[in-house]
N, C-alpha and C positions, 0 to 999 in steps of 0.2 A: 331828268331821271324820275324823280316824284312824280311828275304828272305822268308819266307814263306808266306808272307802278298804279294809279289812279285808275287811270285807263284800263290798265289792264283788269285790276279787278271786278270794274264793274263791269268789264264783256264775263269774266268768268262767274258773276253776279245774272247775270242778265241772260246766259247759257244754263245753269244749272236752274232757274228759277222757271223759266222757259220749260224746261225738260219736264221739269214737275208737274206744270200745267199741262204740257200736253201728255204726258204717264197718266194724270188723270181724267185727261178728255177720251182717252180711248178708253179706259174700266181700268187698269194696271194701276197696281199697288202702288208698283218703282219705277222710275224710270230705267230704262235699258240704251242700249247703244243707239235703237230705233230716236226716240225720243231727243237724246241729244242731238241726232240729225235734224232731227226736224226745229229741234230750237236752234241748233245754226244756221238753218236758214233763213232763220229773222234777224241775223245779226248785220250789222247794218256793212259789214265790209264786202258781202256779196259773195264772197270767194268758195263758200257751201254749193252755193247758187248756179255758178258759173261751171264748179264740177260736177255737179250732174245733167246739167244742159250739154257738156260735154261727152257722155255717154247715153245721151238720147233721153235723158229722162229731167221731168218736171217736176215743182213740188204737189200737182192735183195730181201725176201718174202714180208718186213715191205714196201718197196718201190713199190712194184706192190699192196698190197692193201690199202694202201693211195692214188693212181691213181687209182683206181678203187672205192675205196670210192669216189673221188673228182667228177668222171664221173658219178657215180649213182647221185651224189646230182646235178650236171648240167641238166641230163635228167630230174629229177623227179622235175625240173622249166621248163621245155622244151626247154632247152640251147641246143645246141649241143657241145662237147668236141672237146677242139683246141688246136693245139701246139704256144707257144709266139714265136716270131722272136728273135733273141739275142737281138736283138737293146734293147728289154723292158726290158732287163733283169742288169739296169744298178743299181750302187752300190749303197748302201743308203746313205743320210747325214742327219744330225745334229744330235738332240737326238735322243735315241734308243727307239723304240714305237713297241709295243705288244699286241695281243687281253688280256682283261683282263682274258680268261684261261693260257695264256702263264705266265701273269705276276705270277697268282695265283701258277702256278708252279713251276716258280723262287722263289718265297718266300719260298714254301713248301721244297722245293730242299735247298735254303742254311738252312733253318731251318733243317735242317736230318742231314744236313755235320755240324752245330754248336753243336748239339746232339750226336755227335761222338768223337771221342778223337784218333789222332787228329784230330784238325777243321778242317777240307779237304774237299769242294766243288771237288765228284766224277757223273762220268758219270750214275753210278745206282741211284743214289742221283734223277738226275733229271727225271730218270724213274719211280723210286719211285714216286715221286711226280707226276708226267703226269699220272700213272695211278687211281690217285685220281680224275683226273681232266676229264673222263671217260664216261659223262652222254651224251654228246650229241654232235657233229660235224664230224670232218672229223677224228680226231684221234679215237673216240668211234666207228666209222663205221669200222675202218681199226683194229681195235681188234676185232671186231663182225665177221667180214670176214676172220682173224685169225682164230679164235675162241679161244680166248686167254682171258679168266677170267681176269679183274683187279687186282680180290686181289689175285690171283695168281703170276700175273707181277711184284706186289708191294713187293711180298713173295721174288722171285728170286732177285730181287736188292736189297733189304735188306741184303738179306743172300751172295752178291755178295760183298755189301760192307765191311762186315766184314772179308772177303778172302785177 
């Protein structure tokens, strides 16, 4: 039981710290729901991985139309789309802070992995959950631009977690 309380932290260590990194590799302040996908997909249980290769998509497609969502919503304020210098791209500190879609996803995600047997915080887990969270931003644009249904997404990591 310890060691898997172990475990488990350091996947939700290694998810949220992830997310950070990449909220900051695209310009974003916070991480959002986008973000925690994408750091599930480094998690080493695959099962992120496995549910979007199930709905036709890869982690270089999910990543050109999250940049391509980001740059429609910069034109459509009349921003223009810029690249960050590394310099901005420096690490976070203190507490961990999240738009409240990201948080709402974290929740949704350990609630799916406590609802499983065993209680396993998995990469589909937090897919599951992100494609709840669907209605409007930069992750809902970059599914639209997929053309990748939610409850379809939500269908494949389900069915991913159980594998």
């Amino acid at each position: 039981m310890f060691l898997r309380t172990r475990e488990e932290l350091r996947t939700v260590k290694r998810l949220l710290t992830q997310a950070e990194d990449e909220a900051r590799a695209m310009g974003d302040d916070l991480p959002g729901p986008e973000h925690l996908v994408l750091a599930a997909l480094a998690l080493p249980d695959r099962t992120a991985v496995e549910a979007l290769i199930a709905v036709g998509v890869d982690e270089d497609a999910l990543r050109v139309a999250l940049s391509t969502a980001q740059e429609h919503a910069l034109l459509s304020v009349g921003a223009q789309p810029f690249e960050l210098p590394e310099a901005d791209l420096a690490p976070g500190t203190g507490p961990y802070r999240s738009t409240p879609q990201a948080q709402r996803t974290f929740r949704t995600a350990a609630a799916l992995a406590k609802a499983e047997r065993p209680h396993r915080l998995r990469g589909a887990h937090v897919v599951a959950a992100a494609a709840d969270e669907s209605e409007h931003g930069t992750w809902a644009r970059a599914l639209w631009l997929l053309r990748v249904p939610p409850a379809d997404l939500r269908a494949a990591a389900l069915e991913a977690v159980r594998h």
